[in-house]
C-alpha positions as CSV (number, residue, x, y, z in Angstrom):
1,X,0.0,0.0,0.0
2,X,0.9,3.5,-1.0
3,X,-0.1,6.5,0.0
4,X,0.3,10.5,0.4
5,X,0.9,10.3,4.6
6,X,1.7,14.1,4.8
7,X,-2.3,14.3,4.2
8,X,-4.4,13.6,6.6
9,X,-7.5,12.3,4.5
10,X,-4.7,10.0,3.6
11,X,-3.6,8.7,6.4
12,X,-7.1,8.3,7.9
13,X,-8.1,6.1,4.5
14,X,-4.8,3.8,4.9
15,X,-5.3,2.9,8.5
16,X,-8.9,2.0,7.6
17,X,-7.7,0.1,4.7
18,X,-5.1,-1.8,6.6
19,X,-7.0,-2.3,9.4
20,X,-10.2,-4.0,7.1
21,X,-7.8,-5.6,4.6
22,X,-5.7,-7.3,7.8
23,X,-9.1,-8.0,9.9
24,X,-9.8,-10.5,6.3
25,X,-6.4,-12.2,6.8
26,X,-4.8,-9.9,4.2
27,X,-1.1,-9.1,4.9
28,X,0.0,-5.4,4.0
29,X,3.1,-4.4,3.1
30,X,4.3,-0.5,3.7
31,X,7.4,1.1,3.1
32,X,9.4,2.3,6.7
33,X,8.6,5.4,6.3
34,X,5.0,5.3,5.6
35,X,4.6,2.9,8.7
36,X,6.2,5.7,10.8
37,X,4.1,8.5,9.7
38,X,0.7,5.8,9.6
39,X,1.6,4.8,13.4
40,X,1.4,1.4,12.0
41,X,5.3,0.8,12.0
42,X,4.6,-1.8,15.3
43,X,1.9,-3.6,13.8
44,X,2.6,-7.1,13.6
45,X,0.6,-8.0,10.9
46,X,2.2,-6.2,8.6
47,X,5.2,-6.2,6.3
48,X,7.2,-3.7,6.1
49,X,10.2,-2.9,3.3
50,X,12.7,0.0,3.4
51,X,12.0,3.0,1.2
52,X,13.6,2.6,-2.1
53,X,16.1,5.1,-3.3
54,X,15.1,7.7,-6.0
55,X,14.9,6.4,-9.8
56,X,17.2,8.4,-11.7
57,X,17.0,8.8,-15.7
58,X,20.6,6.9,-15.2
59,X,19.2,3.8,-14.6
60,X,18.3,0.8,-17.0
61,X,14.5,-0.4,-16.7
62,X,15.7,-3.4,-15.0
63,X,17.5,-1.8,-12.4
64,X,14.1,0.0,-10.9
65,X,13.6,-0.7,-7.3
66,X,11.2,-3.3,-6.3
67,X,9.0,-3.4,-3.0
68,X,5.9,-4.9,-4.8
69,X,7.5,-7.8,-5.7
70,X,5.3,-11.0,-4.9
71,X,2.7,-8.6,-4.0
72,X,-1.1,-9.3,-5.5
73,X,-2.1,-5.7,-5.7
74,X,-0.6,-2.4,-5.2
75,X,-3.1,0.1,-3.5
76,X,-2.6,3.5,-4.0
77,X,-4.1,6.8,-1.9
78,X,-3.9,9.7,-3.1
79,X,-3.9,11.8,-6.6
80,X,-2.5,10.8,-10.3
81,X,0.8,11.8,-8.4
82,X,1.1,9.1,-6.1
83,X,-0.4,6.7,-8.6
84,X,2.5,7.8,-11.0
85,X,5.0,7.0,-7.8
86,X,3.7,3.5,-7.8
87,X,4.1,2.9,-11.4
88,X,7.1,3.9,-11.1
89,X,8.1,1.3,-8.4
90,X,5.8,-2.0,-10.3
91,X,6.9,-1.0,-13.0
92,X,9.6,-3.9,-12.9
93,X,6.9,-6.9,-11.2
94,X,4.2,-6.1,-13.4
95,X,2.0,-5.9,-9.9
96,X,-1.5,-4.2,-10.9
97,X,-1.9,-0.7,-9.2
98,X,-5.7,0.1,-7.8
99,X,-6.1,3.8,-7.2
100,X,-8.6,5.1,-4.8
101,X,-8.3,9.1,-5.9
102,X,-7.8,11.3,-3.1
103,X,-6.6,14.4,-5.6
104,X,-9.0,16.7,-8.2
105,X,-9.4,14.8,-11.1
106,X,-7.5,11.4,-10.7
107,X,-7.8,10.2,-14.0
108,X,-5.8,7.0,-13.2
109,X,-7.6,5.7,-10.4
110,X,-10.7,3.5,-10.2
111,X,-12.7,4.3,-6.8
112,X,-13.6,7.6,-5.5
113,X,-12.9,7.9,-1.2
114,X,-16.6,7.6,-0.5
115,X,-16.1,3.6,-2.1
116,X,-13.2,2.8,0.3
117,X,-15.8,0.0,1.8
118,X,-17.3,-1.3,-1.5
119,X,-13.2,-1.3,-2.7
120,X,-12.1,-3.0,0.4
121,X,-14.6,-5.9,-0.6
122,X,-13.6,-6.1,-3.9
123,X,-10.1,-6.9,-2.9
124,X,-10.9,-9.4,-0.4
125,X,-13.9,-11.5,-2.9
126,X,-10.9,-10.9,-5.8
127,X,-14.0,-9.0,-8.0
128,X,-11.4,-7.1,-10.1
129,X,-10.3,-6.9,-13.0
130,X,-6.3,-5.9,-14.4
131,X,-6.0,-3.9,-17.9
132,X,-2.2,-3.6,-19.3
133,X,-1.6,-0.1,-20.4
134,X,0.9,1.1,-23.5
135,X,4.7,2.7,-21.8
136,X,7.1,4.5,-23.6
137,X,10.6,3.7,-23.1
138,X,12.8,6.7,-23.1
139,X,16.3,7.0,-24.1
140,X,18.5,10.2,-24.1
141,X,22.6,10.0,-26.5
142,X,24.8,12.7,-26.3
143,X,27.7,12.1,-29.8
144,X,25.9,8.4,-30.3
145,X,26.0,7.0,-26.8
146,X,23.0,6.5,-25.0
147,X,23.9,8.4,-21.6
148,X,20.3,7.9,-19.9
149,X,17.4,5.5,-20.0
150,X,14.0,5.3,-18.2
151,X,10.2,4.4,-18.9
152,X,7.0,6.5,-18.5
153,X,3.1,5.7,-18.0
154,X,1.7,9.1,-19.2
155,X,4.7,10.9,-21.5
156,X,7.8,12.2,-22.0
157,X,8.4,16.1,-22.1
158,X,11.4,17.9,-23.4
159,X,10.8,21.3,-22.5
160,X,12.8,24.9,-22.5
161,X,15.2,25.4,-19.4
162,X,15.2,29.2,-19.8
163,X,11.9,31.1,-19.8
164,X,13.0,33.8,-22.2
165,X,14.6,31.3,-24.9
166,X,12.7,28.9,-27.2
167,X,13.9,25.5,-27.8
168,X,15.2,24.7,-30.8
169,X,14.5,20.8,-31.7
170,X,14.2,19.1,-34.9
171,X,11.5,16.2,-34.6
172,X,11.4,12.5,-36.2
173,X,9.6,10.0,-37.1
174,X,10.3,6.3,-37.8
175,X,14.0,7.9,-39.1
176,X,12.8,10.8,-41.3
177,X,13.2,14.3,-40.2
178,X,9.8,16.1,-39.9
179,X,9.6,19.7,-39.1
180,X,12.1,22.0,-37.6
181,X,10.2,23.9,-34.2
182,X,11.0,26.3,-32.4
183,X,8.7,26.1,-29.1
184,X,8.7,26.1,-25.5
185,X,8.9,21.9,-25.9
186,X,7.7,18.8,-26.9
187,X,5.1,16.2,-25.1
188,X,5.2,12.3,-26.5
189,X,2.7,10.6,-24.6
190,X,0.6,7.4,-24.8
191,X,-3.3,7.2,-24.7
192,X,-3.2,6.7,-21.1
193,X,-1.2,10.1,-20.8
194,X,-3.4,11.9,-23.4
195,X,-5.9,13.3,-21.1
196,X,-2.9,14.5,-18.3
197,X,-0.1,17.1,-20.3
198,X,-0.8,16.0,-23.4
199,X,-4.2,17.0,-23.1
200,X,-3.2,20.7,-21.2
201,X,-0.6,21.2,-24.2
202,X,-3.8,20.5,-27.1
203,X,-3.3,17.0,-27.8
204,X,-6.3,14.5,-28.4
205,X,-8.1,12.7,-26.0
206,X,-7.4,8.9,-26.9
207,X,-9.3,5.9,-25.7
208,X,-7.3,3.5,-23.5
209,X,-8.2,0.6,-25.6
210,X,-6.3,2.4,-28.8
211,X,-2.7,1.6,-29.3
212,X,-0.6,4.4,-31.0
213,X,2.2,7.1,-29.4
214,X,1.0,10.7,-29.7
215,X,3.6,14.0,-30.0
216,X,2.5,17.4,-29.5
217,X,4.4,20.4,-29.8
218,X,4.2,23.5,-27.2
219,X,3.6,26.7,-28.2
220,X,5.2,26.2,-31.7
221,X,6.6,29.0,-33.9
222,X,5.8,26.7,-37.4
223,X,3.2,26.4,-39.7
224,X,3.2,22.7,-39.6
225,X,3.1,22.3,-35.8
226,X,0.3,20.2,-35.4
227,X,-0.4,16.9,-33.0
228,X,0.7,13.9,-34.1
229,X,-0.4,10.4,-33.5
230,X,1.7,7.4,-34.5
231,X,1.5,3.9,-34.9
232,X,3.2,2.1,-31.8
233,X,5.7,0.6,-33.4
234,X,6.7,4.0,-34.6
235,X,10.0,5.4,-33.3
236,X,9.6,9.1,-31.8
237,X,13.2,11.3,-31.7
238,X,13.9,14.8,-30.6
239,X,16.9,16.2,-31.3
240,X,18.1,19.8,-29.6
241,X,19.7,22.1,-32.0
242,X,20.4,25.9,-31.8
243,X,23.3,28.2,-30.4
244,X,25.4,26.4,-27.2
245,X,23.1,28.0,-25.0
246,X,19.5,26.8,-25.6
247,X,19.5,23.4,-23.3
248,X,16.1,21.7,-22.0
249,X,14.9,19.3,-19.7
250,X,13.6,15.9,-20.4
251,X,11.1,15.2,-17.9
252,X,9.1,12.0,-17.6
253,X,5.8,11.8,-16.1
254,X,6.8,14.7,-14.1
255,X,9.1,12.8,-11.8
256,X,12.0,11.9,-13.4
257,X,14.5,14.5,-15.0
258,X,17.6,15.2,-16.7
259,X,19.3,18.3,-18.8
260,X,19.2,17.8,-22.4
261,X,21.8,20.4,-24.0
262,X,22.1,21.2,-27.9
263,X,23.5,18.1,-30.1
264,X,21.5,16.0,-27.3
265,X,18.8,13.3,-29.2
266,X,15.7,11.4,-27.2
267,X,14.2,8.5,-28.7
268,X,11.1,7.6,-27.3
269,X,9.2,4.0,-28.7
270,X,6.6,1.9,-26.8
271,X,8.0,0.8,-23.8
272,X,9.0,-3.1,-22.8
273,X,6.4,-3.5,-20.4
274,X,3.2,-2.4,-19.7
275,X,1.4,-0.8,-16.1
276,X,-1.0,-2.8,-15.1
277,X,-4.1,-0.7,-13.4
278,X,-6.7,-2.1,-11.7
279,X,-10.5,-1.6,-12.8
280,X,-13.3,-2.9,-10.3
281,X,-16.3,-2.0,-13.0
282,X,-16.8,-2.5,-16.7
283,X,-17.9,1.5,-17.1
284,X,-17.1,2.7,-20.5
285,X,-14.3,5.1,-20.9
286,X,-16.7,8.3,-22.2
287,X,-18.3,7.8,-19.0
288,X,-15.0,7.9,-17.3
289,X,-14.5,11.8,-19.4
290,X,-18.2,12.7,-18.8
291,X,-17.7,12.4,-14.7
292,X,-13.9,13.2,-14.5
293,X,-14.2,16.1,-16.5
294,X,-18.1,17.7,-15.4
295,X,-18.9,17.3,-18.8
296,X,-22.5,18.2,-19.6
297,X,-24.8,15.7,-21.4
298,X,-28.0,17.3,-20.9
299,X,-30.2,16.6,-23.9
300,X,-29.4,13.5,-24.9
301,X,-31.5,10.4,-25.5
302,X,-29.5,7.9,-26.9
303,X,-30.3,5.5,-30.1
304,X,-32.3,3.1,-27.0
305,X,-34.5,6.0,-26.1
306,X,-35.3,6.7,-30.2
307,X,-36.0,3.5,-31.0
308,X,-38.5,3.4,-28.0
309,X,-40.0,6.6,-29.3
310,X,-40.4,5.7,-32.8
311,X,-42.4,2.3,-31.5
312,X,-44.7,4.2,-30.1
313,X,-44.9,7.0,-32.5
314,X,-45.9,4.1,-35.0
């Protein structure tokens, strides 16, 4: 179990959770640190695992730190934040993540905090289902060498260091240059990602079920600067150009980071492995957008309701 102890909601939804998930026979594991700050570090019945070090862009995917190994579930509290965090640590065992969204929007989880009762039985009966979703893999070469490597669940963004210069990039697809931008960066992101930065920067919203890699330049100065979406077997590289000066950042799903400086290329394909998240109910993903986003629907009768009404008109 993860969660976001410096809130309080949070912590008050964990020690229910452990305490119901423990009172079924469950065992739950917690990181150290979260045990301390839960009060639960005593606690027999649980398992606890030291606090992994921070992933770096440095690392290879294999190398990623591991506390959910041999774990059935991973349950998250909190926002798309934390949910990102634990991606970020199964990424390597493959364990599914289930979400219960503490934050605004929450996009990636699957129960509200009013459900943590109905969710708790759902873990104990095992009435859940796992859905694998699309990663990019994310490598950054500096004169042909690949100098940093790591994965992402919602996208890759290289964007400006310097507010008051543009970054220079030329894009590419599947080894063919494409356009020349200059912008304030770049966002390549996967369906699950489309409705998180990708989705801020213009992108399209893209059903989970589709698979294809999406790129969307920020703030463009270019006629042809429009969002792109690829096959996912297509190859995605970003190469910094422009005077000595004009570095950016590559940041992946807002937690990982490194300086990319000009000459510097990043190659972004679908990843390895997939995330795994957790979904208790067979809801369609429109009505996901229609209650994450407020959307209105007021009017509609759907092709049910017209069929009804033209029986009886007839």
């Amino acid at each position: 179990m993860l969660s976001h102890p410096g809130r309080a909601q949070a912590r008050e939804v964990a020690c229910e959770m452990v305490e119901a998930l423990t009172g079924h026979g469950i065992r739950v594991r917690l990181l150290k640190g979260e045990a301390e700050a839960l009060g639960l570090a005593d606690d027999p019945d649980i398992d606890l695992v030291d606090d992994p070090a921070p992933v770096g862009l440095s690392e290879g995917l294999s190398g990623f730190p591991d506390p959910t190994a041999d774990c059935e579930l991973v349950v998250v509290i909190g926002g798309d934040g934390t949910i990102l965090r634990a991606a970020e640590l199964a990424h390597h065992s493959g364990t599914p993540i289930l979400g219960v969204n503490l934050g605004h929007v929450g996009f990636l989880a699957e129960a509200e905090v009013d459900d943590v009762g109905s969710t708790i039985e759902a873990i104990v009966e095992r009435r859940y289902a796992a859905e694998d979703r699309l990663t990019l893999d994310v490598s950054v070469f500096r004169d042909g060498e690949r100098v940093a490597r790591t994965f992402a669940l919602n996208e890759a963004s290289v964007e400006k260091a310097a507010r008051e210069r543009m970054l220079e990039v030329v894009v590419e697809v599947d080894g063919r240059p494409l356009s020349r931008w200059g912008c304030d960066g770049v966002v390549c992101a996967t369906p699950t990602g489309s409705t998180a930065y990708n989705f801020s920067a213009g992108g399209p919203v893209v059903w989970p079920g589709v698979e294809a890699l999406l790129m969307v330049p920020i703030s463009a100065h270019a006629l042809f600067a429009r969002p792109l979406v690829v096959a996912p077997t297509s190859v995605l590289a970003i190469e910094v150009v422009g005077p000595g000066e004009t570095s950016g950042v590559l940041w992946c799903d807002g937690r990982r980071t490194v300086e990319v400086s000009p000459g510097a290329r990043i190659e972004v394909r679908r990843g390895e492995r997939s995330v795994r998240l957790v979904r208790l109910h067979e809801a369609p993903f429109t009505d996901r957008l229609v209650a994450k986003f407020g959307l209105s629907v007021e009017g509609w009768r759907g092709a049910s309701e017209r069929r009804r009404r033209g029986a009886d008109h007839a």
